[in-house]
Each structure stands twice: as C-alpha cells, then as structure tokens.
N, C-alpha and C positions, 0 to 999 in steps of 0.2 A: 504494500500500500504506500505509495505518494504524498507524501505530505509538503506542504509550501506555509512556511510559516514568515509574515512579515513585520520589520519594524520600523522604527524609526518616524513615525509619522506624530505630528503636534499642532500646534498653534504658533504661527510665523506671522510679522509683519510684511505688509508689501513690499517689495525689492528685499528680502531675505533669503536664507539658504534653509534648507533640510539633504538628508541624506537618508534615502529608503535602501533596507537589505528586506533580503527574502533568501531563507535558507532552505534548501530542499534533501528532504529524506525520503529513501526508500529507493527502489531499483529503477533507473531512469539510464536509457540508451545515451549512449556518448555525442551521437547526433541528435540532439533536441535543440529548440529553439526557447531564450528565456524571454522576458517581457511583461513590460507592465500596461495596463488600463486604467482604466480611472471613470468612475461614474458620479460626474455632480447630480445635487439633489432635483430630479424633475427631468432627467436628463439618460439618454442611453448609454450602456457603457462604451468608452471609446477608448482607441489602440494611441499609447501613450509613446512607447518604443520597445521596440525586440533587440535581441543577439543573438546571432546563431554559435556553433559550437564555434567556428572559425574566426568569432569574433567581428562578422558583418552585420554593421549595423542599421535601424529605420527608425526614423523619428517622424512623430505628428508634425505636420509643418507649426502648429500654434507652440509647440517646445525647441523645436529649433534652433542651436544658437542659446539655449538656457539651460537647458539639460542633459546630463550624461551619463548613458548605460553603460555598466560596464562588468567582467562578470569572473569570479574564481572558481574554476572546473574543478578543481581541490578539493574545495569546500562546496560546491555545487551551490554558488551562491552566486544574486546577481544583485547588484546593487542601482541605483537611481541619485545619482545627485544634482539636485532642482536649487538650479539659484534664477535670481531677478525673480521671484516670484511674486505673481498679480491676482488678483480676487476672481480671476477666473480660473485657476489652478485648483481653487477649493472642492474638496472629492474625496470619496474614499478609494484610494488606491490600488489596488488586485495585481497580486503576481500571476505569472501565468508561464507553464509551463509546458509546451508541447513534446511531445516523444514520441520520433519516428522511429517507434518500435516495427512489428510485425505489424500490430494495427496501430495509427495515427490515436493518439490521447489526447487530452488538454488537460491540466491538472490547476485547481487555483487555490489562492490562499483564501485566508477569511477578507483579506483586506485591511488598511490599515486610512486611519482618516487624517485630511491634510485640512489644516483653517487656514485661509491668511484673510486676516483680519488689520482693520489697525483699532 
C-alpha cells in the first residue's frame, strides 16, 4: 500500500515563501511521475507541477517563474518551494503520485492547506 504523506503547509503573507514535502511509502516503480495540485475553495482541483523520475519538469503557467519542484529518489520525496506568493495561491495542496507500474496508479496524499493572507 502507497502512502503520500504531506507537509509543510501554513499561513504566509503575500510575497512570502513556504516549502511543501511529501514523502512517499510503500512499493512505487522507479518510473513514476511526482506532483503537486492544488484545489482553492469553490474551485476544481488543478495541476500545480510534476517531475518525472529523470527529473523533467511542468509547471502551471500561473506558478511559473515562482515555484520549484524538485524531488529525492532516496527518500522518495518531492518537494515544492512557492515563493512570491499571492492570494490566489490559497489551497489545499495534494501530492500526487503516478506509477507506471504494470497498471498506471495515481496515489495522493490527504493534502496539506496553504493561506496567504495579510
């Protein structure tokens, strides 16, 4: 069983930093893709940024230039660090993990919730 456990998430002023991990346990093929989403309140969840095992990366064009995945195979961890952050950032966050096993997965975390507030 899969497990994606995430943290780091709080209450930041605008133009601040956070730094999101998400550490993944359990049996996970070496080709998976890692990745976060993000769901504001009223709001669909949407593809924040991926990494694949090779370390290619995709970002929302709205985090572009502000955010950075990045990701320890070691530790089966992927990390997010969101600076300039703006009041549309506000969301609760989700790991996500694909595994191109034999059959294609998707494994997520509970999520972790981001305020930026001032």
């Amino acid at each position: 069983q899969v497990q994606l456990v995430e943290s780091g998430g709080g209450l930041v002023q605008p133009g601040g930093s956070l730094r999101l991990s998400c550490a993944a346990s359990g049996r996970i093929s070496s080709g998976n893709t890692m990745g976060w989403y993000r769901q504001a309140p009223g709001k669909q969840r949407e593809l924040v940024a991926t990494i694949t095992s090779p370390s290619i990366t995709n970002y929302a064009d709205s985090v572009k230039g502000r955010f950075t995945i990045s990701r320890d195979n070691a530790k089966n961890t992927v990390y997010l660090q969101m600076n300039s952050l703006n009041l549309e950032d506000t969301a609760v966050y989700y790991c996500n993990v694909r595994d191109y096993g034999f059959v294609v997965r998707d494994y997520w975390g509970k999520g972790t919730t981001v305020t930026v507030s001032s």
